[in-house]
C-alpha positions in Angstrom: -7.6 -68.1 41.0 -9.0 -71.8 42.0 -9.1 -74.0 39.2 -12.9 -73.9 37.6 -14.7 -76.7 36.6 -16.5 -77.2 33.2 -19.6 -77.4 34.7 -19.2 -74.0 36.4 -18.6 -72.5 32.9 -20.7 -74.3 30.6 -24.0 -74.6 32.4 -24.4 -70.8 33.0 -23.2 -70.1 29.2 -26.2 -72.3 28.3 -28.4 -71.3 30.3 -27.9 -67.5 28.9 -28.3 -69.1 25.3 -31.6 -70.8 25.6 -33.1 -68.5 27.8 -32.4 -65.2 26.2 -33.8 -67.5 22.5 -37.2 -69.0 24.4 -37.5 -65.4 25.7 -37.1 -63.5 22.8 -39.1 -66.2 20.7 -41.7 -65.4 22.9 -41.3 -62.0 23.2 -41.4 -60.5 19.8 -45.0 -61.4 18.3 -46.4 -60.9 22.1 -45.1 -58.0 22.1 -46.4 -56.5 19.1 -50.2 -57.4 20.4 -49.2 -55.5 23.2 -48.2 -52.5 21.2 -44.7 -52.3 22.4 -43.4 -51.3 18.7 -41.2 -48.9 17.3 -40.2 -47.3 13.9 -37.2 -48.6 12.1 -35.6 -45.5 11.6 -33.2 -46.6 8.6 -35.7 -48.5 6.6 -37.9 -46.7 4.0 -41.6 -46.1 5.1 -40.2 -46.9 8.9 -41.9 -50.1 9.5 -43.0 -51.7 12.8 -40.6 -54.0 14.7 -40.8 -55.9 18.3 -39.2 -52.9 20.6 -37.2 -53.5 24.3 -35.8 -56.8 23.7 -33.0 -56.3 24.9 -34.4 -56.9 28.5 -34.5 -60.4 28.3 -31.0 -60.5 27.3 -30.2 -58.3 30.5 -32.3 -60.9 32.6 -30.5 -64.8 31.2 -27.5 -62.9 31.7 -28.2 -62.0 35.2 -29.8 -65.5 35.8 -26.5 -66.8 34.5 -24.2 -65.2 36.6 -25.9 -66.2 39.4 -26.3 -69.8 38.6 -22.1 -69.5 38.5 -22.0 -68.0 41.8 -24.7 -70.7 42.9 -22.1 -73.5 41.9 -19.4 -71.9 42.8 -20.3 -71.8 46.4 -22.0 -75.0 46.4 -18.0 -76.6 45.2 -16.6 -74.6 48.3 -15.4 -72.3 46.2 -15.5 -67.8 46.6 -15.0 -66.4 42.6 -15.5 -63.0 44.9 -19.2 -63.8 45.4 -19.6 -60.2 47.0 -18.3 -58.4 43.9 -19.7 -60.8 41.3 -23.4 -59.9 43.5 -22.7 -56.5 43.2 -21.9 -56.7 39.5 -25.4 -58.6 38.8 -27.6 -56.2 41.0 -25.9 -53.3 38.5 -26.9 -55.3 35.6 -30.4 -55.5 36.9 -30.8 -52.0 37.8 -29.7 -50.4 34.7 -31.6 -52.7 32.7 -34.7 -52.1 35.1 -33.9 -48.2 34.5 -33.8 -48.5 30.4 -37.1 -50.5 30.4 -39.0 -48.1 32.2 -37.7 -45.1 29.8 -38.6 -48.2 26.8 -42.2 -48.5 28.3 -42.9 -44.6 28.7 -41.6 -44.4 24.7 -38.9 -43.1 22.6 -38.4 -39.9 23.0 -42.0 -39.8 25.5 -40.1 -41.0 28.8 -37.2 -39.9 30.6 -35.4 -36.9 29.8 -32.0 -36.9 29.2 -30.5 -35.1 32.0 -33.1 -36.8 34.3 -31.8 -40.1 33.0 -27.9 -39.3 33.6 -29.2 -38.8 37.3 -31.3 -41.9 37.5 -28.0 -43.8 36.8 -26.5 -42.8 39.6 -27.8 -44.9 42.3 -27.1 -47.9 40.0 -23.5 -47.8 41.4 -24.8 -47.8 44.5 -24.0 -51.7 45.0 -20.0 -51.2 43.5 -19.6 -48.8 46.3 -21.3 -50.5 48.9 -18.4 -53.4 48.2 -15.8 -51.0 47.8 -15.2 -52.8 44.6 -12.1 -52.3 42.6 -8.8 -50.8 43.5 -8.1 -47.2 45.1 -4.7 -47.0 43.6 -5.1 -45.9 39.9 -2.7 -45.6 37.5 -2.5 -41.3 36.5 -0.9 -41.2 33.4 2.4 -38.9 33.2 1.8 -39.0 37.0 2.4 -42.6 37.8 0.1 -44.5 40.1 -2.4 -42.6 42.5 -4.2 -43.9 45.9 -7.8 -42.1 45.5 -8.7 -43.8 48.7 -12.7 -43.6 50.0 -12.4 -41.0 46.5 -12.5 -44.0 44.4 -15.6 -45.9 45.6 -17.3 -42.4 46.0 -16.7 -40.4 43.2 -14.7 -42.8 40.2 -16.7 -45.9 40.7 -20.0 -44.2 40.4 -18.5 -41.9 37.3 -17.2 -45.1 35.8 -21.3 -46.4 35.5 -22.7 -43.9 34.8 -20.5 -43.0 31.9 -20.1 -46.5 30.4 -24.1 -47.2 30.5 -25.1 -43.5 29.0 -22.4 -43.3 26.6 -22.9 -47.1 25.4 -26.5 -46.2 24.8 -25.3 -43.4 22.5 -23.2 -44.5 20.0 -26.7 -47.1 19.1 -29.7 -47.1 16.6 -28.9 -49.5 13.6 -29.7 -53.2 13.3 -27.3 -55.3 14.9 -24.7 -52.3 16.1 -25.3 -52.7 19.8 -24.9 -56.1 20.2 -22.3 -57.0 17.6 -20.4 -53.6 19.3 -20.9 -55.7 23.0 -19.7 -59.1 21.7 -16.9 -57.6 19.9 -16.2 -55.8 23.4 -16.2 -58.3 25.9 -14.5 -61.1 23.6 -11.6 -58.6 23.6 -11.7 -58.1 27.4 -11.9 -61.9 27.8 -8.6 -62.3 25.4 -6.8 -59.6 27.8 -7.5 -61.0 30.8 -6.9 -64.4 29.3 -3.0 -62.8 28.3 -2.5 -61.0 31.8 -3.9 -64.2 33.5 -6.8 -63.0 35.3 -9.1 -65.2 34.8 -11.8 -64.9 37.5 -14.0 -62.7 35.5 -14.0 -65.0 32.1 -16.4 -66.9 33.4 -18.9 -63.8 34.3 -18.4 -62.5 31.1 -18.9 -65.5 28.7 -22.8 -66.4 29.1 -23.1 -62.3 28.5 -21.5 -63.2 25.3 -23.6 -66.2 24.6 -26.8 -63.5 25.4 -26.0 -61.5 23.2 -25.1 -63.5 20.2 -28.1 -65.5 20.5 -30.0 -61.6 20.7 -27.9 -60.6 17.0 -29.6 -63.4 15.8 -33.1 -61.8 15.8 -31.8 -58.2 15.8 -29.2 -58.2 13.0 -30.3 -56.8 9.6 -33.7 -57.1 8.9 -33.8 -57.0 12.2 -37.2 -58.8 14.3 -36.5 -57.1 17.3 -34.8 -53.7 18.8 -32.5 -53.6 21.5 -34.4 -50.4 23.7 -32.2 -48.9 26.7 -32.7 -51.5 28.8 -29.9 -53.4 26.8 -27.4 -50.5 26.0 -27.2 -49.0 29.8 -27.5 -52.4 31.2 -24.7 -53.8 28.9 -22.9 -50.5 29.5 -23.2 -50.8 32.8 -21.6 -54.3 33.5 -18.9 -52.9 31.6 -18.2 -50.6 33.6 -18.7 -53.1 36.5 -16.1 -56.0 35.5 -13.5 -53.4 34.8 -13.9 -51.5 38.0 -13.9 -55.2 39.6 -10.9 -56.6 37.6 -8.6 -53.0 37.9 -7.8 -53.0 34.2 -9.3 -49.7 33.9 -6.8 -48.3 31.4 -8.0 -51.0 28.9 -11.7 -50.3 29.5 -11.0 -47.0 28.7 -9.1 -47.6 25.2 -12.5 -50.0 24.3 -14.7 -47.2 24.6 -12.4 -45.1 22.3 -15.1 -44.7 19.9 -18.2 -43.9 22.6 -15.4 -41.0 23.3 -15.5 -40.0 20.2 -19.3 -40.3 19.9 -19.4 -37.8 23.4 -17.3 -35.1 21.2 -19.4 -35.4 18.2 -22.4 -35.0 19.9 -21.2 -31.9 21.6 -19.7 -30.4 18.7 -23.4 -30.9 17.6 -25.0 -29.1 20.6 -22.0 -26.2 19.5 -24.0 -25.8 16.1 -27.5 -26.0 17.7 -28.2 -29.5 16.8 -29.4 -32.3 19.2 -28.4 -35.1 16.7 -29.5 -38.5 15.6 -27.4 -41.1 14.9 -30.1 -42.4 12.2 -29.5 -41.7 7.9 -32.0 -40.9 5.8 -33.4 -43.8 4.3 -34.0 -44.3 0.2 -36.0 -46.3 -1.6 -33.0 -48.3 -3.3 -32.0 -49.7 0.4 -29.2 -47.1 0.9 -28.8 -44.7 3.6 -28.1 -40.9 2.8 -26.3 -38.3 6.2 -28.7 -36.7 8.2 -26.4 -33.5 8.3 -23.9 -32.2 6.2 -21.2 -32.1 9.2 -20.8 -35.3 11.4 -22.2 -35.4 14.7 -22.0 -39.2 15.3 -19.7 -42.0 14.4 -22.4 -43.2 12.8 -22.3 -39.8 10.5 -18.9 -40.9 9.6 -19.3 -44.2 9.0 -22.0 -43.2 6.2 -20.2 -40.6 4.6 -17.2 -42.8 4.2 -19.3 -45.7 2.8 -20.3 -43.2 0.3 -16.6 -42.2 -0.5 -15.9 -46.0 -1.1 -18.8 -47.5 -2.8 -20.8 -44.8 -4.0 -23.5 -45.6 -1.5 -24.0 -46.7 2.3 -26.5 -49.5 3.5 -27.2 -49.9 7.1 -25.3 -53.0 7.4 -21.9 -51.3 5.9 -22.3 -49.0 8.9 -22.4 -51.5 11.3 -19.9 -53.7 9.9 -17.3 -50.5 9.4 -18.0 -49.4 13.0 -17.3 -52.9 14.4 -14.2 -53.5 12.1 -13.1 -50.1 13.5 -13.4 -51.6 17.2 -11.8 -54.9 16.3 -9.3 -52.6 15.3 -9.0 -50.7 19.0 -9.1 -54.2 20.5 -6.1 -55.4 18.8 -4.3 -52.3 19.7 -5.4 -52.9 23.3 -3.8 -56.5 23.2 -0.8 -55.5 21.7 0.1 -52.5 23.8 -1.6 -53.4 27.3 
């Protein structure tokens, strides 16, 4: 990679910050005149909060990345332009696809196998630049050449996996984003170790996004993510990994969203569509919605219980992310 100027990393990463603050500062009390509001689920009497924030986060990011590739090519220099475009038009068309279903209302807009489809063509730019690597690595097998089988089948199973499972495993104040910082900061230190550095850059004013985000969605929180954020976050995941051929440690990130998959059809097994949501008491503490576990979430409660005699919504979040700081030091250590 060609050495990168602090200009070309530090202007974008600022540019995410203060946009996605001026846009949310804006957002949340004009929003609420507008009537785009939605329940808190794990607060007792389910108050009102600022609903699809999250796609102003998915906007200063894309901004971002372009104003990288925009100085980039301005210092004669080629980060992989092509890819790095067809990364930000995924991360515009997923979080284009989550705001509709956020406008037409929880539960109101897009059903959920209709929404697995409308995913699809969001890959549509990854293939169209062949991005990634046809030889993949099979494991017990060794490594595979997929061929035109990778940009036509893996690369558009890859999306659409990573942006509907990320929006499952979701629902509590501060989970989504603090799940996505915690996941690209741990990409960003494994491609830091293996030296692969041209994607650091793309991934830090994400990071900057969506810290500046936790900030008004963390416990209490002001405003709610809404699935333009989780399949446009998921989404870019699945994009920079694809792009960067590390697809074994992409995988072992989203441990717990496979986890969450199982659960939830273990769920459908017993005749239950879950929700990730407790039962909220008037004390502050969350009760399980079910007596078995059908989401990490369900877990993360019931433990909380077992350990402190009671769950809050912020021990959830905090055990889920320690749980994935976990997975991410496994992923450095063994990868």
């Amino acid at each position: 990679m060609e050495p990168v100027d602090a200009l070309e990393v530090s202007l974008p990463l600022l540019i995410s910050a203060a946009s996605t603050y001026i846009l949310l500062k804006w957002w949340i009390p004009k929003s609420l005149l507008l009537g785009f509001k939605g329940k808190d689920m794990n607060k007792y009497g389910y108050p009102e909060v600022s609903e699809a924030g999250g796609i102003w986060v998915i906007l200063s990011a894309a901004i971002s990345i372009l104003v990288y590739i925009a100085i980039a090519t301005i210092s004669e220099r080629d980060p992989g332009n092509l890819h790095l475009l067809a990364t930000t038009q995924v991360l515009i068309l997923a979080g284009l696809l989550g705001f509709i279903d956020d406008i037409l209302g929880w539960k109101k807009g897009i059903s959920p196998i209709a929404r697995v489809l409308f995913t699809i063509p969001i890959a549509l730019p990854l293939m169209a630049v062949k991005a990634g690597y046809s030889v993949v690595e099979i494991p017990f097998i060794g490594p595979l050449d997929l061929g035109l089988l990778y940009p036509l089948i893996v690369v558009p199973i890859g999306v659409v996996g990573a942006s509907n499972a990320f929006n499952m495993l979701a629902g509590y104040n501060g989970l989504e984003a603090s799940q996505g910082i915690v996941i690209l900061s741990f990409t960003c230190l494994f491609l830091l170790k293996k030296n692969m550095l041209e994607l650091i850059p793309v991934m830090l004013p994400v990071i900057a996004s969506l810290l500046v985000f936790l900030i008004f969605n963390k416990y209490p929180a002001k405003v709610l993510p809404g699935n333009s954020f989780t399949y446009g976050l998921g989404a870019f995941y699945a994009s920079v990994v694809i792009y960067g051929n590390f697809e074994r440690f992409g995988l072992l990130m989203f441990t717990l969203y496979f986890l969450e998959f199982a659960l939830f059809l273990r769920g459908l097994a017993n005749g239950v569509y879950k929700e990730n949501f407790g039962i909220p008491q008037e004390d502050g503490g969350l009760n399980p919605p079910y007596r078995k576990s059908y989401s990490v979430t369900h877990i993360a409660l019931k433990t909380m219980i077992r350990v402190k005699g009671k769950a809050t919504e912020k021990d959830v979040v905090n055990f889920i992310c320690l749980l994935q700081i976990v997975i991410g030091l496994i992923g450095l250590w063994f990868l």
